[in-house]
C-alpha positions as CSV (number, residue, x, y, z in Angstrom):
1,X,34.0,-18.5,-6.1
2,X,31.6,-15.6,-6.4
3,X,30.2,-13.9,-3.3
4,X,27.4,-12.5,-5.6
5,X,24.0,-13.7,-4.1
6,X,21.6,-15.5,-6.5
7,X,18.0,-14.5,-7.1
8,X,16.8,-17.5,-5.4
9,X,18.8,-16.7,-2.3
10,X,18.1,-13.5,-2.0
11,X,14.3,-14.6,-2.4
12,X,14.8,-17.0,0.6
13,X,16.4,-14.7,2.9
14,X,13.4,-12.0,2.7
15,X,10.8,-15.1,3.1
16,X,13.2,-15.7,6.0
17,X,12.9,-12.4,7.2
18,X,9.2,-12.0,6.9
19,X,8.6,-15.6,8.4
20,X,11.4,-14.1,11.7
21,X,9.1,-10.7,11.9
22,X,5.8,-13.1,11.9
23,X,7.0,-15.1,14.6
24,X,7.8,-12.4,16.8
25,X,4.4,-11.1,16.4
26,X,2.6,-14.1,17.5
27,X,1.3,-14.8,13.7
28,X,1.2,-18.5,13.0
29,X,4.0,-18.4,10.3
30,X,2.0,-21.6,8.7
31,X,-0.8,-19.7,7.7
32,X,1.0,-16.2,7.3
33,X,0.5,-14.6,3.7
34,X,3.3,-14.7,1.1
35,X,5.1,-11.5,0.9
36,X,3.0,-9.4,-1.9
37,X,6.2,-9.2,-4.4
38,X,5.8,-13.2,-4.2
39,X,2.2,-13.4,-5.1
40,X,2.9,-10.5,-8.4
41,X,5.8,-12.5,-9.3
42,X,3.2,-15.6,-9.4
43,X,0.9,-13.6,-10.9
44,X,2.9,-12.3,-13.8
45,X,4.4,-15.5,-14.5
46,X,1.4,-17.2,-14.3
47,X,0.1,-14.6,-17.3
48,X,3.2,-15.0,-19.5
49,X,3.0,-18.4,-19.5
50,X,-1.3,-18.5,-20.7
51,X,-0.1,-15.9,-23.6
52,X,1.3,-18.9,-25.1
53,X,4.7,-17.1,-26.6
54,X,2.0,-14.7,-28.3
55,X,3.2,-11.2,-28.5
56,X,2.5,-9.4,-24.7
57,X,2.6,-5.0,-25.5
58,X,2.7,-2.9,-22.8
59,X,2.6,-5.3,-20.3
60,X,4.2,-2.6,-17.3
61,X,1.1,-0.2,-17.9
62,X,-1.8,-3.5,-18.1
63,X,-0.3,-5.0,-14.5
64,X,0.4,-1.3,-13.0
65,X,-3.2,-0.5,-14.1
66,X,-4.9,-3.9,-12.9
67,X,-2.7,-3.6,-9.5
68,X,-3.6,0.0,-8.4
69,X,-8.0,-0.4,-8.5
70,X,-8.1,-3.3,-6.2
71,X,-4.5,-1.5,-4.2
72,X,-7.3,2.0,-4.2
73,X,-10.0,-0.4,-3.0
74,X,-8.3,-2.0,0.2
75,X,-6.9,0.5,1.6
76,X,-9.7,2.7,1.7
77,X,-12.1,-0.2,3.1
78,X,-9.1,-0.8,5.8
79,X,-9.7,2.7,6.5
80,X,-13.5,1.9,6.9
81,X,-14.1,4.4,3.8
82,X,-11.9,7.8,5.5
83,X,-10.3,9.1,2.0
84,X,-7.7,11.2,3.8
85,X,-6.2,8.4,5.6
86,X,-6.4,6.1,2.7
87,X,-4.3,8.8,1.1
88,X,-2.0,9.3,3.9
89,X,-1.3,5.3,4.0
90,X,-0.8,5.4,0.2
91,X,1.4,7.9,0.5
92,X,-0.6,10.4,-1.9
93,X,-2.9,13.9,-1.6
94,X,-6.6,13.4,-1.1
95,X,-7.1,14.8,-4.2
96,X,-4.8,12.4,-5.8
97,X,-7.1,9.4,-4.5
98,X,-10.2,10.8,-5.2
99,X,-9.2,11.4,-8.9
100,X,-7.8,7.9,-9.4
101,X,-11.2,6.0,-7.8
102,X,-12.9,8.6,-10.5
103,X,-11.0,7.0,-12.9
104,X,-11.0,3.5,-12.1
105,X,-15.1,4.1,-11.1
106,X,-14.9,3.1,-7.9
């Protein structure tokens, strides 16, 4: 018998994990969010399955691209609109963050 964990188990043990950390905050684990890799998982499977076994190109640019506007966009309104520690969060330069809201006109 292999002592290789499965996908699915390995899934369950970080939900397990999250829902342990949430707990021990005092979050209500019933309303917690899923875990942000779940909800892109979701996500992407969700848009696989629409394009209808069309052809899908360059998927990794399209979902990198539609993920890092809105990621740009809630970090700096956590940060109630302070650029340098929206960059510092994200773990980029200043400059960095200002030229990627240029680009994604926000």
């Amino acid at each position: 018998m292999s002592t290789a964990a499965t996908p699915a188990a390995v899934r369950r043990a970080k939900s397990n994990a999250a829902l342990r950390v949430s707990k021990g905050n005092g979050e209500d684990a019933a309303r917690r969010e899923p875990p942000l890799r779940e909800c892109v998982a979701r996500a992407v499977r969700a848009y696989l399955v629409s394009t209808r076994g069309r052809s899908t190109e360059d998927l990794f640019r399209m979902v990198l691209a539609e993920v890092e506007a809105p990621l740009l966009v809630e970090v700096l309104a956590h940060c109630e609109g302070n650029q340098t520690r929206a960059a510092e969060i994200l773990g980029i330069t200043r400059a960095t963050l200002r030229k990627k809201l240029a680009e994604h006109h926000v």
